[in-house]
C-alpha atoms as an extended CHARMM CRD file, in Angstrom:
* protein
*
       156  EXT
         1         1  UNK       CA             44.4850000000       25.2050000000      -13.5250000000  PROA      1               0.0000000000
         2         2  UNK       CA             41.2720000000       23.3520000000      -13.6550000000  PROA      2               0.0000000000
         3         3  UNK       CA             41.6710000000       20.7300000000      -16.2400000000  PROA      3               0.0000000000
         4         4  UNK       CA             45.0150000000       21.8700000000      -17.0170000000  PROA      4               0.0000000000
         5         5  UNK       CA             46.9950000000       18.6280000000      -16.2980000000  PROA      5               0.0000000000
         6         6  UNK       CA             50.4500000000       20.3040000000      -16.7640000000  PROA      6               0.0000000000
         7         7  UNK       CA             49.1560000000       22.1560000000      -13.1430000000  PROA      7               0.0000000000
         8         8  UNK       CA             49.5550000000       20.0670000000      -10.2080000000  PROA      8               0.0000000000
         9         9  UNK       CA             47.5280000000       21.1050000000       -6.9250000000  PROA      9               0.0000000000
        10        10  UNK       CA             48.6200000000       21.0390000000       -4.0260000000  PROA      10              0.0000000000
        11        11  UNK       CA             46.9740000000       21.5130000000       -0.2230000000  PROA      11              0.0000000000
        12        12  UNK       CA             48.8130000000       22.9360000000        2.3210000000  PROA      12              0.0000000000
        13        13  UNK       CA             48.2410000000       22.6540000000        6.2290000000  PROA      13              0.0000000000
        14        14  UNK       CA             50.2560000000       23.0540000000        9.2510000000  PROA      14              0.0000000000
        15        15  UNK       CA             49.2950000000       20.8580000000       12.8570000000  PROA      15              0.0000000000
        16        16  UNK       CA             51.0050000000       21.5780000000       15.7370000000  PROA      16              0.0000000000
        17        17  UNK       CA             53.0930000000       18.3120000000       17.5430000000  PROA      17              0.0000000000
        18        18  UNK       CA             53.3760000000       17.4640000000       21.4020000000  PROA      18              0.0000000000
        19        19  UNK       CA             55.8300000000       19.6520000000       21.9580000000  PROA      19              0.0000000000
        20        20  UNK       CA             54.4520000000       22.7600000000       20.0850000000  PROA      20              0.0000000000
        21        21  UNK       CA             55.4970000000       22.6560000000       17.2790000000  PROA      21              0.0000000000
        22        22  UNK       CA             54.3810000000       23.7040000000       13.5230000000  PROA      22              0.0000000000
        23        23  UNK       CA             54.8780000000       20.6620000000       10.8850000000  PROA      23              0.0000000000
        24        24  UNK       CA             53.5070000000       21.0970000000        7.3030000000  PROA      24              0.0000000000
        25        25  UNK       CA             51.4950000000       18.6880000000        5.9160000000  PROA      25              0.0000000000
        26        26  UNK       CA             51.2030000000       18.8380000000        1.9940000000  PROA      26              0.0000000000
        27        27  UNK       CA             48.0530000000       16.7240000000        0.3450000000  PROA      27              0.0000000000
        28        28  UNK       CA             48.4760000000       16.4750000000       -3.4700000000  PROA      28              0.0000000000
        29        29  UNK       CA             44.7150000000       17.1760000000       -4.9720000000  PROA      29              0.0000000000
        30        30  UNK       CA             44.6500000000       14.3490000000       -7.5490000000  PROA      30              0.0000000000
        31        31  UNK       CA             40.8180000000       14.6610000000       -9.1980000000  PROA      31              0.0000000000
        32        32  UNK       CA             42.5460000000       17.7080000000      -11.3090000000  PROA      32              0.0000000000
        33        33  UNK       CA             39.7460000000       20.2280000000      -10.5250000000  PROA      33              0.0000000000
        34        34  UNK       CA             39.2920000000       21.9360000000       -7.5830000000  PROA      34              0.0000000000
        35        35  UNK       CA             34.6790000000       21.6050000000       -7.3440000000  PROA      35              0.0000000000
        36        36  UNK       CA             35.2280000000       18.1210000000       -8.0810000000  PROA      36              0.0000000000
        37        37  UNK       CA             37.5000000000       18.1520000000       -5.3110000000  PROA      37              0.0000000000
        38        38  UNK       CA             35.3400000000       19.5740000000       -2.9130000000  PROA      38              0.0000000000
        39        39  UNK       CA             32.4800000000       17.1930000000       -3.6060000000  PROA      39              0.0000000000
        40        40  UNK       CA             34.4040000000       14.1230000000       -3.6340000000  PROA      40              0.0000000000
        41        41  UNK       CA             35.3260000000       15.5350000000        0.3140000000  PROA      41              0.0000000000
        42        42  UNK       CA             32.1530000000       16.1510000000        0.9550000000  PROA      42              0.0000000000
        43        43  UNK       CA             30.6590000000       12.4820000000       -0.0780000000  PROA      43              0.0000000000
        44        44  UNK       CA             33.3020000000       10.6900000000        1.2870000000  PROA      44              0.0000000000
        45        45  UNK       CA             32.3580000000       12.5160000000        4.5100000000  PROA      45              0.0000000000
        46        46  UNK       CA             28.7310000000       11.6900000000        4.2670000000  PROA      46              0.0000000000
        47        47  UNK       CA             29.8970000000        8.3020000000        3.5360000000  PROA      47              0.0000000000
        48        48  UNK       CA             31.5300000000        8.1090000000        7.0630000000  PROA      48              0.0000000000
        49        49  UNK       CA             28.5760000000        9.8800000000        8.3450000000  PROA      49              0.0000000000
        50        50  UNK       CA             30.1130000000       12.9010000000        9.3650000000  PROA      50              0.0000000000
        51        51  UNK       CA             27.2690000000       15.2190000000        8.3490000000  PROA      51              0.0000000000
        52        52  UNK       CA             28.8050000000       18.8540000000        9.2810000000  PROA      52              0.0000000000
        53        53  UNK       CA             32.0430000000       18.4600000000        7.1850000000  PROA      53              0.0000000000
        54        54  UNK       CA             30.0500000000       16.9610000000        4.2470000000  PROA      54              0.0000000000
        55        55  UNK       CA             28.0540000000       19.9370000000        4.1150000000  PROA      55              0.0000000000
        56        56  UNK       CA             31.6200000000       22.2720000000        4.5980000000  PROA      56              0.0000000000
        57        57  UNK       CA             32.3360000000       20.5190000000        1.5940000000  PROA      57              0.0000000000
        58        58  UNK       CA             29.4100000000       21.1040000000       -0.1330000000  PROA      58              0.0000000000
        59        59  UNK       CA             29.2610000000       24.9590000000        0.4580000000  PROA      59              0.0000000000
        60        60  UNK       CA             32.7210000000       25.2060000000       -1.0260000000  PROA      60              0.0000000000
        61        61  UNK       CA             31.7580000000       23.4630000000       -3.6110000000  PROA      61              0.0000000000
        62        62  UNK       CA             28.7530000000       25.5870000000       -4.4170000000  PROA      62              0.0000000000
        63        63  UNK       CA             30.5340000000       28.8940000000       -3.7930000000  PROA      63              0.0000000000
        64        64  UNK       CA             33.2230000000       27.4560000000       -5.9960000000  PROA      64              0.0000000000
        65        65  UNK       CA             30.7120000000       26.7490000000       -8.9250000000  PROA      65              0.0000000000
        66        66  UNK       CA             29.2450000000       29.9570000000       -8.9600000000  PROA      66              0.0000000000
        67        67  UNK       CA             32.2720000000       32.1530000000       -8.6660000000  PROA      67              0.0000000000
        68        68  UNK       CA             33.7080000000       30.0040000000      -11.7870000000  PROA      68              0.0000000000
        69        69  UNK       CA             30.6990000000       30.3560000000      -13.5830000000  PROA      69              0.0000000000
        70        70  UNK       CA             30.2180000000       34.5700000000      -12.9840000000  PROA      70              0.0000000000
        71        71  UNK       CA             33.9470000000       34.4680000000      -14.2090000000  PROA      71              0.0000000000
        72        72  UNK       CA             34.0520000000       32.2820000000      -16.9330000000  PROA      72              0.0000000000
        73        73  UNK       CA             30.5240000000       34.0550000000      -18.4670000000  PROA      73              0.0000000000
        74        74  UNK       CA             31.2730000000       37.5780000000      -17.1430000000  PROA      74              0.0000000000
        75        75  UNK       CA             28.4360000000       37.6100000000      -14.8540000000  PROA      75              0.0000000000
        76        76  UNK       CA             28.1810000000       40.9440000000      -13.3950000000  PROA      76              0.0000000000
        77        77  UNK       CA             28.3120000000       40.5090000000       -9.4130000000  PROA      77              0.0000000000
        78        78  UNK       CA             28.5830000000       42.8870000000       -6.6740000000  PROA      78              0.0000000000
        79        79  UNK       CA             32.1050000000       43.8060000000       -5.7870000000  PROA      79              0.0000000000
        80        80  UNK       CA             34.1500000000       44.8450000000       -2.6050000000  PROA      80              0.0000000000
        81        81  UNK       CA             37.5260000000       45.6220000000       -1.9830000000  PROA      81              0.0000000000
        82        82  UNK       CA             37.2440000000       43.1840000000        0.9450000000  PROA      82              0.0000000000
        83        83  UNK       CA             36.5830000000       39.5970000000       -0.6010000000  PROA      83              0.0000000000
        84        84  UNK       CA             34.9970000000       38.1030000000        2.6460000000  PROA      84              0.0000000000
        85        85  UNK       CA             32.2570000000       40.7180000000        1.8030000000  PROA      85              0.0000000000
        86        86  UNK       CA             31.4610000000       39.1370000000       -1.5510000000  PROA      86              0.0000000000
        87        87  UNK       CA             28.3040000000       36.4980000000       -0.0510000000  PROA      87              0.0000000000
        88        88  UNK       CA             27.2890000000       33.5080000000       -1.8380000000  PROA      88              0.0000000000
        89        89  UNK       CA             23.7450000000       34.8770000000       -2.4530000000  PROA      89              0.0000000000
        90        90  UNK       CA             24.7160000000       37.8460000000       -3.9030000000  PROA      90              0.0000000000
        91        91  UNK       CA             26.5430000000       35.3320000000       -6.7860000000  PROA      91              0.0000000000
        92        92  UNK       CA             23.7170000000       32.6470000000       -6.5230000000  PROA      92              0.0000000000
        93        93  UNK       CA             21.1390000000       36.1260000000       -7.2140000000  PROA      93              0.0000000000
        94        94  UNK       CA             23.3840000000       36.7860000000      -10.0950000000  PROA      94              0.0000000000
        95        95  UNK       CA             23.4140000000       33.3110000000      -11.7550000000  PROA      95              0.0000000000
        96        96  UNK       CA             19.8680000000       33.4660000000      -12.0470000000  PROA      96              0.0000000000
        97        97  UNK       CA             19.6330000000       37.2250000000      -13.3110000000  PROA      97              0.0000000000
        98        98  UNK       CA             21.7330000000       35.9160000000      -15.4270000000  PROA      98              0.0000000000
        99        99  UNK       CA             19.5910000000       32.5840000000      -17.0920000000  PROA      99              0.0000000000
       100       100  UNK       CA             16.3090000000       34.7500000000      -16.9730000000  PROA      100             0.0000000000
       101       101  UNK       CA             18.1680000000       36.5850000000      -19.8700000000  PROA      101             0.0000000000
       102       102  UNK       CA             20.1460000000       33.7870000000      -21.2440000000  PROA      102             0.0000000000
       103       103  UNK       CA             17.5260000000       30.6070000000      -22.0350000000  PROA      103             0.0000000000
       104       104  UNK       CA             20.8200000000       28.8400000000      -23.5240000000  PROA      104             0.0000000000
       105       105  UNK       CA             22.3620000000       28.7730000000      -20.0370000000  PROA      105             0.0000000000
       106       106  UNK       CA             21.8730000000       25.2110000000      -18.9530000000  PROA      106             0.0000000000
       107       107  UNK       CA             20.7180000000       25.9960000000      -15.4490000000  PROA      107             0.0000000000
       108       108  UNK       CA             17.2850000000       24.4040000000      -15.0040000000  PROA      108             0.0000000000
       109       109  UNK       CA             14.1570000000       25.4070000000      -12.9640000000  PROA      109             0.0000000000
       110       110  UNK       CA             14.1350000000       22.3860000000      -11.0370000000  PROA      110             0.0000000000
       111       111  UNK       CA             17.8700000000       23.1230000000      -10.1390000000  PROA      111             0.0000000000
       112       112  UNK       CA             17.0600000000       26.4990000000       -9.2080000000  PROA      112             0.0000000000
       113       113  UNK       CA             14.2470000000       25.3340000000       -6.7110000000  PROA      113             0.0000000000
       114       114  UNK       CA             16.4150000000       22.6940000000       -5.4900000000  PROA      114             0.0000000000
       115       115  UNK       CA             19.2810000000       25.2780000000       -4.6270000000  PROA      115             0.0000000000
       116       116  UNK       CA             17.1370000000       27.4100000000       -2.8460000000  PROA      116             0.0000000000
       117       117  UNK       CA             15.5180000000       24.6210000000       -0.7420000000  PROA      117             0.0000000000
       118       118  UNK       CA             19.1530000000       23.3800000000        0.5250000000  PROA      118             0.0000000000
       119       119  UNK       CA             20.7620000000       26.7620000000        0.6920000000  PROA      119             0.0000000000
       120       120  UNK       CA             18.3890000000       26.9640000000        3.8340000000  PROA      120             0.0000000000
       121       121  UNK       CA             18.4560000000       23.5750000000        5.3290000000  PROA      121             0.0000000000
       122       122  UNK       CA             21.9340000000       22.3210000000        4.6990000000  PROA      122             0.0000000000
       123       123  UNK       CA             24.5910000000       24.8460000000        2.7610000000  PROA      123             0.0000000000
       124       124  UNK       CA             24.5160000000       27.6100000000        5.0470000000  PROA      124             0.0000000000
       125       125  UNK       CA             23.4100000000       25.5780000000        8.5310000000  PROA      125             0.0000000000
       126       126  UNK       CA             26.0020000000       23.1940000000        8.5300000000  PROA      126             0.0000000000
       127       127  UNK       CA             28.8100000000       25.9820000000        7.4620000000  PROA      127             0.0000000000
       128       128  UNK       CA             27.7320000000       27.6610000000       10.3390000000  PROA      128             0.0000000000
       129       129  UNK       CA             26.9810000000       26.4830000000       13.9710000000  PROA      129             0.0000000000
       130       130  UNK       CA             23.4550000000       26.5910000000       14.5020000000  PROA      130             0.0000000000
       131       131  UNK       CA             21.5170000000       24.8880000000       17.2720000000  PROA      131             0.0000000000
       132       132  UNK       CA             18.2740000000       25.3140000000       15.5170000000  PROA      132             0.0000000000
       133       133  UNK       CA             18.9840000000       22.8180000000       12.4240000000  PROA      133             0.0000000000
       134       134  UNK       CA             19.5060000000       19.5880000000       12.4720000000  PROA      134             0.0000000000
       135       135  UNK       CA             21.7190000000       17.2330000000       10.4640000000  PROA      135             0.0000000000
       136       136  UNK       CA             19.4030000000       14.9770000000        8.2150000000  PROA      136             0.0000000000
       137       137  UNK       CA             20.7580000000       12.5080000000        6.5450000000  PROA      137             0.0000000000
       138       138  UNK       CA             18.3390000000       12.4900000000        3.5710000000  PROA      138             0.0000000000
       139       139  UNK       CA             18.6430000000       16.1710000000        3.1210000000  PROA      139             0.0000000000
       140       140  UNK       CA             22.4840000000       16.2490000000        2.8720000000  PROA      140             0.0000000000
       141       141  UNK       CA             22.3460000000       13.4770000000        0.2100000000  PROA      141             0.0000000000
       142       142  UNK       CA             19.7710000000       15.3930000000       -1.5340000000  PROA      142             0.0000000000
       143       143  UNK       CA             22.4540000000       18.5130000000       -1.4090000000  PROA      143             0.0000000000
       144       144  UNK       CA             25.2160000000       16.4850000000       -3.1250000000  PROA      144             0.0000000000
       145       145  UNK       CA             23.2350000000       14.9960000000       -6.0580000000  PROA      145             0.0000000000
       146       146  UNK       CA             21.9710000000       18.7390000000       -6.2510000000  PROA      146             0.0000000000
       147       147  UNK       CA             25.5510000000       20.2800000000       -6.6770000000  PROA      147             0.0000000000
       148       148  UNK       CA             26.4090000000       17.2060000000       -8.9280000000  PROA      148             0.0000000000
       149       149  UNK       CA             23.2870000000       18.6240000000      -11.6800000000  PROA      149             0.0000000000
       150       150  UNK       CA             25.0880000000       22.3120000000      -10.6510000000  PROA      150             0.0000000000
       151       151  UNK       CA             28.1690000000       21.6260000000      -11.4570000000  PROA      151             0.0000000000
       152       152  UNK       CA             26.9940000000       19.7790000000      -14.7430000000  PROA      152             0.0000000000
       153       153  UNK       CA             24.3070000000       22.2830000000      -15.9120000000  PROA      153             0.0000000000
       154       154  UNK       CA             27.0120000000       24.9130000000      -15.6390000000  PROA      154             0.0000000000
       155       155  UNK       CA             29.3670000000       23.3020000000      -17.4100000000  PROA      155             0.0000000000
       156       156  UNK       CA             31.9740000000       24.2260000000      -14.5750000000  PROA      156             0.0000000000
């Protein structure tokens, strides 16, 4: 569906009124792909400063980046049955198996490096609630321009 603009994407949510009850509420996802979706999110999050749901954002994002890329290049990556067993370093690990033996792939070193470095201090922290890290401005805006250069040196 990505790209495809005879697709139309729609989100799909459900809050519950006053008087307990379930109404749907339907969002129509108009950027016509799904990662550049999720990072539009998260920087209009950051934007408002709300730090933690910027960096939700931006973990989709990156899982969604490397799961298109594994698929799109047949990237061998651990499977399970179960889907929530399939972690996003096991699929980041395989990405970069994967440039050591293709030079063509457009991931770059720096990338890489820069990846690793936010993996730690914002894509997993802020998915997850953590006491011990800290929201830092700087860092999350470092995060998005990083998955920006992902998204682009993947060609996803």
């Amino acid at each position: 569906m990505d790209g495809n603009n005879a697709w139309k994407s729609l989100e799909f949510y459900a809050r519950r009124t006053r008087k307990g009850f379930d109404i749907p509420i339907v969002r129509e996802n108009n950027s016509n792909s799904h990662v550049q979706n999720y990072i539009d999110k998260a920087e209009e999050y950051f934007n408002q400063g709300d730090n933690k749901a910027a960096g939700v954002y931006l973990r989709s994002a990156f899982e969604f980046i490397l799961k298109r890329f594994c698929f799109g290049k047949k990237v061998p990556v651990p499977f399970y049955i179960d889907s929530s067993k399939m972690k996003t370093d096991e699929f980041w690990g395989s990405v970069k198996k994967y440039k050591a033996s293709h030079p063509a792939c457009g991931l770059t070193p720096a990338t890489t490096t820069l990846i690793d470095h936010y993996t730690s201090l914002v894509l997993n922290p802020l998915s997850h609630h953590d006491i011990n890290k800290h929201e830092i401005t700087t860092e999350i805006q470092g995060a998005l321009n990083t998955i920006k250069t992902l998204k682009a040196e993947l060609n996803v």
